[in-house]
C-alpha positions in Angstrom: -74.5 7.1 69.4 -70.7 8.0 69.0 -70.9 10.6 71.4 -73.1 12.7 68.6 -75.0 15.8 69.3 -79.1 16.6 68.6 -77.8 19.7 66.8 -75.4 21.0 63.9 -74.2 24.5 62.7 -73.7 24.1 59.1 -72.1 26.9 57.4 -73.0 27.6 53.8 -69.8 28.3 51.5 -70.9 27.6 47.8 -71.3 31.8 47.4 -67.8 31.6 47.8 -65.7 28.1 47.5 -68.2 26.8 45.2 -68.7 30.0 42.7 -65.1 30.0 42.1 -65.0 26.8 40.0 -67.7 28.4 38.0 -65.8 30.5 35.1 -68.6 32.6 33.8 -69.8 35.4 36.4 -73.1 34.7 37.4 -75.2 37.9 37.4 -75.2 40.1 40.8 -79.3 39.0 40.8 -78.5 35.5 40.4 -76.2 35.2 43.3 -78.8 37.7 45.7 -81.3 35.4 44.8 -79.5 32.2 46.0 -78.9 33.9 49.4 -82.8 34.6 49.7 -83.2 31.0 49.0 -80.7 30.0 51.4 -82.1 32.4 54.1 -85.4 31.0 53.4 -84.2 27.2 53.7 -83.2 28.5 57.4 -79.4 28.6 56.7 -78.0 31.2 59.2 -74.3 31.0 58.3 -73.2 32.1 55.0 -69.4 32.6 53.4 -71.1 34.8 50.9 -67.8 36.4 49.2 -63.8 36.9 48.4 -61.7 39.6 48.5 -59.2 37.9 45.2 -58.0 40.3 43.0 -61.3 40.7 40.8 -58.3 39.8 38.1 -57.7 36.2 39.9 -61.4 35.4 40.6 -63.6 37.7 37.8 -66.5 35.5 39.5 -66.0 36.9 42.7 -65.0 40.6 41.6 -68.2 41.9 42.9 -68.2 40.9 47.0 -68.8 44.8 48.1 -71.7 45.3 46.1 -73.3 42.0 46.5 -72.5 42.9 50.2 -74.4 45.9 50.3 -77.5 44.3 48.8 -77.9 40.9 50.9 -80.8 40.8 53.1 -79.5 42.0 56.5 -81.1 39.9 59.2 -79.8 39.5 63.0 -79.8 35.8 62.6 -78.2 35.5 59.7 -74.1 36.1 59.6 -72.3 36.5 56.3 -68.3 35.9 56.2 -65.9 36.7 53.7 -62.5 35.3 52.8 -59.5 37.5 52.3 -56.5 35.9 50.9 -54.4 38.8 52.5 -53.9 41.9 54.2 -54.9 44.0 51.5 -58.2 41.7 51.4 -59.2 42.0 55.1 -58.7 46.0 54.4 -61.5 45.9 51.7 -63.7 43.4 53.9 -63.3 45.8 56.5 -65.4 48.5 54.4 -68.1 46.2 54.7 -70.8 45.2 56.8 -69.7 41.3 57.5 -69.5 39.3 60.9 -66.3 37.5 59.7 -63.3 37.2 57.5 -61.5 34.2 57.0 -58.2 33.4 55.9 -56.8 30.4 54.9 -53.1 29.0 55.6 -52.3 26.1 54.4 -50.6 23.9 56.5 -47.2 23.1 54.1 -45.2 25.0 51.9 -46.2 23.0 48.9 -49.8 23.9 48.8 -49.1 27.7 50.3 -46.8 28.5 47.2 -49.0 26.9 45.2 -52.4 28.1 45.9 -50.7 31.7 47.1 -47.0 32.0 45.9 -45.6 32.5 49.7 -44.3 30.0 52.1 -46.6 29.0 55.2 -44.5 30.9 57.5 -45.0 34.5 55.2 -49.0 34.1 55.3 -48.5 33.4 59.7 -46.6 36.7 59.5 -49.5 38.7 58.1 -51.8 37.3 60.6 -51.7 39.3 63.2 -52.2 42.9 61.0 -55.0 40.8 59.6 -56.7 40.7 63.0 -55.9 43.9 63.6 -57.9 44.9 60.8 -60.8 42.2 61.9 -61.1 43.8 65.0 -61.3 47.1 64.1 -63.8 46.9 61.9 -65.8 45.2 64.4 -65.6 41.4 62.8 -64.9 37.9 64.0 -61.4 36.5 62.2 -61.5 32.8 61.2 -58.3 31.0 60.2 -58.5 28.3 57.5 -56.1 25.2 58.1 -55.7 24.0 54.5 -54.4 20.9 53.6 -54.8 20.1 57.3 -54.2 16.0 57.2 -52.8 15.6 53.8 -51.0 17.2 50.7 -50.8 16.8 47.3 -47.5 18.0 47.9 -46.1 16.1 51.0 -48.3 13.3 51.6 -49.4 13.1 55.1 -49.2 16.4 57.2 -48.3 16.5 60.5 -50.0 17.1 63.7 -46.8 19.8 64.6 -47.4 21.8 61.3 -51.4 22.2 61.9 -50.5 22.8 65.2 -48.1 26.1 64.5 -51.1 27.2 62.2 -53.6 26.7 65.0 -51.3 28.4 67.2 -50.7 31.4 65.2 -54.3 31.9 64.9 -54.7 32.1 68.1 -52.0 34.4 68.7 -53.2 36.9 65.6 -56.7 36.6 67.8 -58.4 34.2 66.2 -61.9 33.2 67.5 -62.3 29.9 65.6 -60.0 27.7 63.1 -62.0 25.0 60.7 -59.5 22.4 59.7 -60.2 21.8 55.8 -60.1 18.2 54.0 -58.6 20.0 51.0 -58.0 16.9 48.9 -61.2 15.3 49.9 -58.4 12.3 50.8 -58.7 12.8 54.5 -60.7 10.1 56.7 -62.7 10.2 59.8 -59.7 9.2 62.3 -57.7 12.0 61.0 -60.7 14.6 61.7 -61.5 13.0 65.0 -57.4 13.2 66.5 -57.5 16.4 64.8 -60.3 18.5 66.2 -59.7 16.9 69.4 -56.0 17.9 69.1 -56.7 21.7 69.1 -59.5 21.6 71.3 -57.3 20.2 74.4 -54.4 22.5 73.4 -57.0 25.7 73.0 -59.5 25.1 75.5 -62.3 27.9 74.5 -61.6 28.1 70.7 -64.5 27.5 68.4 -63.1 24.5 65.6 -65.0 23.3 62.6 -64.3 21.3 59.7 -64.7 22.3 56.1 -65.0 18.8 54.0 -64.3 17.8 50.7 -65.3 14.5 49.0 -63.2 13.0 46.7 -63.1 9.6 47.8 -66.6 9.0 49.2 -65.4 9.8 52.7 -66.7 13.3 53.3 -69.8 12.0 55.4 -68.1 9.4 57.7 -65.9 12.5 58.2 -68.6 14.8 59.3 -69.6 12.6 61.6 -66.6 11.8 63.1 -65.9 15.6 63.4 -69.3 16.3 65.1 -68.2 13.2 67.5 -64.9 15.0 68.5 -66.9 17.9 69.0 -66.9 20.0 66.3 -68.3 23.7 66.2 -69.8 23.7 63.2 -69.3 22.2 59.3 -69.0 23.3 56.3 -70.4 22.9 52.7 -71.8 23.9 49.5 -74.8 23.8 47.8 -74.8 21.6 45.1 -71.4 19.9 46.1 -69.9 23.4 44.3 -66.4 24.0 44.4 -63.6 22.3 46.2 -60.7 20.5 45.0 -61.4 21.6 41.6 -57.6 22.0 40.2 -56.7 18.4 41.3 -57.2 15.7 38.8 -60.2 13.6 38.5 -63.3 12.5 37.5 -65.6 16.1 37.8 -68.3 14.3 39.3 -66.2 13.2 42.6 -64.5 16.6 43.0 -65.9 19.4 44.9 -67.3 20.0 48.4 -69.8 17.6 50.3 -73.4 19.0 48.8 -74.9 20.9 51.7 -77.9 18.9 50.9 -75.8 15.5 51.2 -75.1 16.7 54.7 -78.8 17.8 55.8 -80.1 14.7 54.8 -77.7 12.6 56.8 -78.1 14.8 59.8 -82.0 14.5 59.2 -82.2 10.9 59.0 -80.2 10.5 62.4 -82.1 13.2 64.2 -79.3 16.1 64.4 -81.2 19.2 63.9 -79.8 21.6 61.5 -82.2 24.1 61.0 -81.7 23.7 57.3 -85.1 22.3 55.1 -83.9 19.4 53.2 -86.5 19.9 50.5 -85.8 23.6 49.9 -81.7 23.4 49.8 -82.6 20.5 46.9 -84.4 22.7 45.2 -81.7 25.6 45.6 -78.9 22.3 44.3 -81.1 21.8 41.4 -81.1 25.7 40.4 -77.9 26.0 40.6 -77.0 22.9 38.4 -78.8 24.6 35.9 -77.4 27.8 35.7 -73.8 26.6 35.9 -74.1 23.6 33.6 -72.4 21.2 36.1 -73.1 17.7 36.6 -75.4 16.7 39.8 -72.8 15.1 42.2 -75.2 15.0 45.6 -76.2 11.2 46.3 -79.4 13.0 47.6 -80.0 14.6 44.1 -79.6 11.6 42.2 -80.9 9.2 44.5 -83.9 10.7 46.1 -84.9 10.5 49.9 -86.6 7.9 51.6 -90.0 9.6 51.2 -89.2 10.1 47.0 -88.3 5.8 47.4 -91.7 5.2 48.6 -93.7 7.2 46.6 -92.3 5.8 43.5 -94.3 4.2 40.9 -92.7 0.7 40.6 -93.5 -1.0 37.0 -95.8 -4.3 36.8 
């Protein structure tokens, strides 16, 4: 069916993306615990950190220590993001498989999110992968605001290309294009992923999705059609396009548990155990006082439908 796989990588980023919409610091316990739980579900991929100024993102201000604690397993990788240079030196002092950085695709977004121009943040790239590689770690560029800007409106295929390009030039040994305003549909992420897979023949791509208007599923899917690597998302539908304005409960990544359930229900193996990532969802909601926004969360699975107690 639409060309789709039996199998998905899903890689977990609610550590990282989704803790950063959280404004009180969870305790250092409270985060190793939810990596446990994730390990234990069976997810293998894990953006567990940032590299911020611990002045920009107090949440995240702990990423080496929490790094040194994590359960160290050969099939588990951890990333971490670094915003800059000066972040890929500090992930480079820890044990990690990847760092990520993220380049938006426009100006508007780039000064914005990281006060410098698209072009300034493609200059730095190639240090950055310097750094990667000798520290023995994978570098993974970020295409933000790959389709569409709050800035610009629609983004063009030539300005996610020079990102994808300069990745791969700096080293790179996969890009994720990112649905940053969670207004990107699935023709976009198909053209898209297919786009840098023709011109890069060999370079891993994913897509990291967000799901504003409702369209963050029929995305994944139509990213796992083109071909897609691998997807990203967070527990709990954490994080995201939290600065933009909106209702709270339609903001924020596709729930990692909204995405295991789809893939379930079509057969796509994940790996992932639907029941324990809801149970990690539901822990989370509670320590971080935010509203459930996972459909699977709210509205149960088939097998919760059919157990129900209907009234006479």
């Amino acid at each position: 069916m639409w060309g789709l796989p039996e199998s998905a990588r899903v890689v977990e980023v609610g550590l990282r993306d989704g803790l950063q919409a959280v404004a009180e610091p969870l305790p250092l316990d409270t985060k190793l615990g939810i990596v446990e739980d994730l390990i234990d579900a069976g997810v293998r991929e894990i953006e567990v950190c940032s590299f911020a100024h611990p002045k920009v993102l107090p949440q995240l201000a702990d990423a080496e220590e929490l790094l040194a604690r994590v359960p160290r397993d050969p099939q588990v990788r951890y990333r971490g993001l670094a915003p800059n240079l000066r972040g890929a030196q500090r992930a480079a002092e820890c044990e990690l498989d990847e760092i990520t950085v993220v380049i938006p695709a426009e100006d508007g977004m780039a000064l914005k999110n990281q006060g410098r121009r698209t072009e300034e943040l493609l200059a730095d790239l190639p240090a950055i992968g310097e750094v990667a590689r000798g520290a023995g770690q994978e570098l993974v560029v970020a295409v933000a605001c790959a389709f569409f800007s709050p800035s610009y409106g629609e983004v063009s295929r030539e300005s996610r290309h020079r990102v994808v390009a300069a990745a791969v030039e700096a080293g790179a040994t996969g890009v994720y294009l990112a649905t940053t305003t969670g207004q990107e549909h699935p023709r976009e992420l198909y053209d898209g992923i297919r786009a840098a897979q023709r011109a890069f023949p060999g370079l891993s791509v994913g897509a990291h999705l967000h799901n504003r208007n409702g369209f963050a599923p029929a995305n994944a899917l139509a990213a796992l059609s083109a071909g897609a690597d691998w997807l990203e998302t967070s527990f709990a539908g954490l994080g995201g396009d939290m600065w933009f304005p909106g209702d709270p409960t339609v903001l924020g990544n596709m729930s990692t548990e909204d995405l295991v359930h789809l893939l379930a229900g079509m057969g796509i193996r994940t790996g992932i155990d639907l029941e324990k990532v809801r149970a990690i969802a539901e822990r989370v909601y509670a320590v971080t006082g935010f509203p459930r926004s996972s459909f699977v969360s709210r509205g149960g699975t088939r097998a919760d439908l059919a157990a129900a107690e209907w009234p006479d």
